[in-house]
Structure formats: C-alpha cells, structure tokens
N, C-alpha and C positions, 0 to 999 in steps of 0.2 A: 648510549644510542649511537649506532652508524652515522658517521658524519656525512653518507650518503643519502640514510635513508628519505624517502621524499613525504613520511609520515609525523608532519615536526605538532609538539607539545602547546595544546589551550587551555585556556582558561576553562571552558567548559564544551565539549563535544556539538550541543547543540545552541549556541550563542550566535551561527550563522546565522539563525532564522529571524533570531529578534533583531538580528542586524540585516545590512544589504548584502553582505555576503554571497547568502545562496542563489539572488536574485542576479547578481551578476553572473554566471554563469548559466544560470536557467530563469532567465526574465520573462518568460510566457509560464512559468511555473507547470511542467508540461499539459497544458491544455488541449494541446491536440490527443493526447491521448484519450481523454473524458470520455467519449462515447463508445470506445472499444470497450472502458470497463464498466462504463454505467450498462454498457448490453451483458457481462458476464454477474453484473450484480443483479439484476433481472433473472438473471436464469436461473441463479441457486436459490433465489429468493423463489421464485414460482415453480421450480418445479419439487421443491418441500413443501410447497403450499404452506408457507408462514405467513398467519392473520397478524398484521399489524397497522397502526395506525397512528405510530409519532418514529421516528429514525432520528439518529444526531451522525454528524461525518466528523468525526474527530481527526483533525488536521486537513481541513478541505481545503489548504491553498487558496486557490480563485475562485473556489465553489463550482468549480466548470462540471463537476462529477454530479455534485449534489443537486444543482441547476437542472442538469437535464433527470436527472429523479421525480423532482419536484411537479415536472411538468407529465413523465408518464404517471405518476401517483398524485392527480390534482382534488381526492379524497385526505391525504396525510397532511401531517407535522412535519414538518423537517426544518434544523436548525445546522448551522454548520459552525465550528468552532477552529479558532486559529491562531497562536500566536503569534505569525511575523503582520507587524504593521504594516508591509510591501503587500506581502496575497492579502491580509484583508479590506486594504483599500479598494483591490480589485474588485472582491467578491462581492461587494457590497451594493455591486451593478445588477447582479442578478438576486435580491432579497424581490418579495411576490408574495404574493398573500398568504400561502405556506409553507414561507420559505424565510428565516431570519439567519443573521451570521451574526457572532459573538466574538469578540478575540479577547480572549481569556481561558485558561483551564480549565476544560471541560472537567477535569473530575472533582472540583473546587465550588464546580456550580449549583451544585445538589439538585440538577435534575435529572428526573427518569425518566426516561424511555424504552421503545420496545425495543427497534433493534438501535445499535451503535455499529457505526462501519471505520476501519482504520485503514484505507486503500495506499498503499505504501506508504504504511509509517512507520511500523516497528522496528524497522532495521534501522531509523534516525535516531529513535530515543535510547539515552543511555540507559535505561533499566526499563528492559522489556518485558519481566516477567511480574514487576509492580504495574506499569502501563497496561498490560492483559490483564489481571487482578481488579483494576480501577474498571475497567469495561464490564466484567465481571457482575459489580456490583452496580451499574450504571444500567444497566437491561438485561434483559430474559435472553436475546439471542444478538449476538454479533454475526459480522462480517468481516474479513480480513484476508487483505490480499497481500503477496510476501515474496519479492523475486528472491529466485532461489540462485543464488549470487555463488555457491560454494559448487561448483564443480570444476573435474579434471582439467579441461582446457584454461579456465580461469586461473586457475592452480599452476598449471603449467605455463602457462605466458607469462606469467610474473608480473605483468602491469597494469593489468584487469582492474584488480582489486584495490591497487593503493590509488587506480584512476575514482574508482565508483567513489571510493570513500572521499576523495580530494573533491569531483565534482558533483558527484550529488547526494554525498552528504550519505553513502551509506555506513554506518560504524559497527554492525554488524551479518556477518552472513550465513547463507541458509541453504542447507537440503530440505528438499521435503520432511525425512526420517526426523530433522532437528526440529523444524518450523511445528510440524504435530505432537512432537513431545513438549516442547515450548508452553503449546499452548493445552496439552493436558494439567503443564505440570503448574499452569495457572491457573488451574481449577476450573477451565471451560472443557465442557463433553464436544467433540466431532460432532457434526451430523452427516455430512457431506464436503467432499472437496475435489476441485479437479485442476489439471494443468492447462494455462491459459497463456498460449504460444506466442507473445510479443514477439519475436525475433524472425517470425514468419509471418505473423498477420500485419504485421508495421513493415516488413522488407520494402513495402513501396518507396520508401524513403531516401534511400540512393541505390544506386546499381551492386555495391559491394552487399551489402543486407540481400538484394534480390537474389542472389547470385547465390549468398550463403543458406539461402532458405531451401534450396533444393535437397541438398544431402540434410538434412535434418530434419527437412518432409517424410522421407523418404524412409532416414533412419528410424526417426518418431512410430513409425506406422509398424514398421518390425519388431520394434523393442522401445517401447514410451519410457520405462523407467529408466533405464539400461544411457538411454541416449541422453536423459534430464542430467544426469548424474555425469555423463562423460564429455559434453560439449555447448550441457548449457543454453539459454534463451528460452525458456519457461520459467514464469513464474506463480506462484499456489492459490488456488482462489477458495476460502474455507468461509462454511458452515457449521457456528457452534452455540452452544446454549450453556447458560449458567450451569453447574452444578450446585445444589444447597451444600449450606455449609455449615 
C-alpha cells in the first residue's frame, strides 16, 4: 500500500456504525436532508400507484426519513431498522402509533413487508448485491436511492472519492448504467427510476453549492445523462419489484 495513501486498512468497512465513528463526523446523521427524499419517495411511490400498507426503512439512521412517511401515510405500518446504537437512540423519539424502530438486522428479522426502502445505504454495506437479494426476499417492491458518486469530475479531482469514503462512509461507487445492473443482477425487475438533483436542490447551503448549481442547471436541461456522468451531483432514486425465483 502507498505510504501516502489516505485509504488505511479495518477490521471491518462498516464497524463505524456500530461504533461513534460515523457519528463524529455526521452527528445529525444528515437529517436535514429527510424531507427532500421523503418528497422523491412519495412520488415514485404515487405515481406507479403502488398499493401498499406495511414499509420497513432498512438503515433509517434517525428515522427522520421514515418519521415524516409515517405521518403522510397515517393508514400504514412502518417500522425502521438500524444498527448503530448512536441513530437509534435518536430515532426512537419519533416511534407513533405506526411507527416502530428496531436495531437489529432487518434481514434476520423474518419479517415481511410490502415495500422495503434503503435510502443511501448500499454504497455502505460491504456486499451489496447479498444486501439487494435480502430486500429481495423481504418485499414484493423496494425503494432505493444510490448517489451516483462515479463520475469524471470526481474522477478527475482525485480527492472526491477517498473524501466520501473517509467521511461518509461511502465504500462503494456508482453510475447510473452500474447502480441498474447492480440491482437486475440481484434479481429485482426496474420499474421506474429518475435523477434526484441534490447538488442543486441543497445549493442553499453555502454560496459555493449556489454558485455551482448554475452551470449544471443549465447543463442538466441540455444533456441530463451526458452531464450526470461528466460533473456529477445527482443521485438514482429506483423503483423495483421482486422477481420470482
């Protein structure tokens, strides 16, 4: 190994979680984020018009995602599952009459449900294509949301990438083209899937974000693929369904 490299050797990829680790760097476990995606999980969900009536959020952090689910769907089930005992101390603030948190391995639990949602998880866990497999067999339809971390610019800065991985915890990354074969090749059908612009809908954030939102507005509206793939700040938001097996 490079005596430079700044990607040094663990015991196990995702041991930050069970530890404070990840929580030192990201100690709101990004909950402001929650209602940007709980609106983009709303919309694939309605506009497939998927009938369902129990959900599981497999790695819900602080539940902040699942929380506000809970409350636009006050017909459902919803349970949220977590291993680090830092988010699920939090999440535990917002449990509600159909709303439980578990911290334990959700694929260990032997329950089923309709859908199962993994809003930026797979890029955490070391074997993603057993992790989609366990969803798989856990519900008829998922959710799954997957920053698409693998392009040019990323590529070409050099420090993108060992940054995501160092602070939050990404150990794997994604194009679109990968993320959808990923998850054929774990045996869930597509239904739907679209590009969900963090890097332009969060620019409020600081001046430099605002500032970069412009030429990638601009580009995005010319050439959506073309620009995902060359500079980066979308990430996949998918609709899929078991296939038999």
């Amino acid at each position: 190994m490079n005596s430079h490299s700044t990607e040094q050797p663990v015991a196990g990829a995702t041991s930050r979680y069970s530890q404070d680790d990840y929580a030192v760097d990201n100690p709101d476990w990004h909950e402001d984020d929650a209602p940007w995606k709980a609106a983009h999980i709303r919309t694939i969900l309605e506009r497939n018009d998927i009938q369902w009536k129990t959900l599981a959020d497999i790695g819900c952090g602080t539940g902040a995602i699942v929380g506000i689910l809970s409350k636009d769907y006050p017909q459902s089930r919803m349970e949220g599952f977590e291993v680090s005992p830092y988010a699920h101390d939090l999440s535990r603030k917002r449990a509600s009459e159909n709303l439980t948190f578990s911290m334990e391995n959700a694929f260990q639990s032997g329950k089923q449900f309709d859908v199962t949602m993994a809003i930026d998880v797979v890029e955490h866990v070391e074997n993603p294509f057993e992790f989609l497999r366990a969803m798989r067999t856990m519900s008829r339809w998922q959710v799954i949301h997957i920053p698409l971390d693998m392009n040019a610019l990323a590529v070409g800065r050099g420090w993108v990438l060992p940054e995501a991985r160092r602070a939050l915890g990404h150990i794997h990354y994604f194009s679109r083209d990968s993320a959808l074969s990923m998850i054929a090749e774990a045996g869930l059908e597509t239904i739907d899937s679209f590009y969900t612009a963090w890097a332009i809908d969060q620019s409020y954030k600081t001046w430099k974000k605002r500032l970069a939102a412009w030429p990638r507005r601009l580009a995005f509206r010319a050439a959506p693929d073309a620009t995902v793939r060359l500079v980066g700040g979308w990430s996949l938001m998918v609709l899929s369904r078991s296939k038999p097996t």
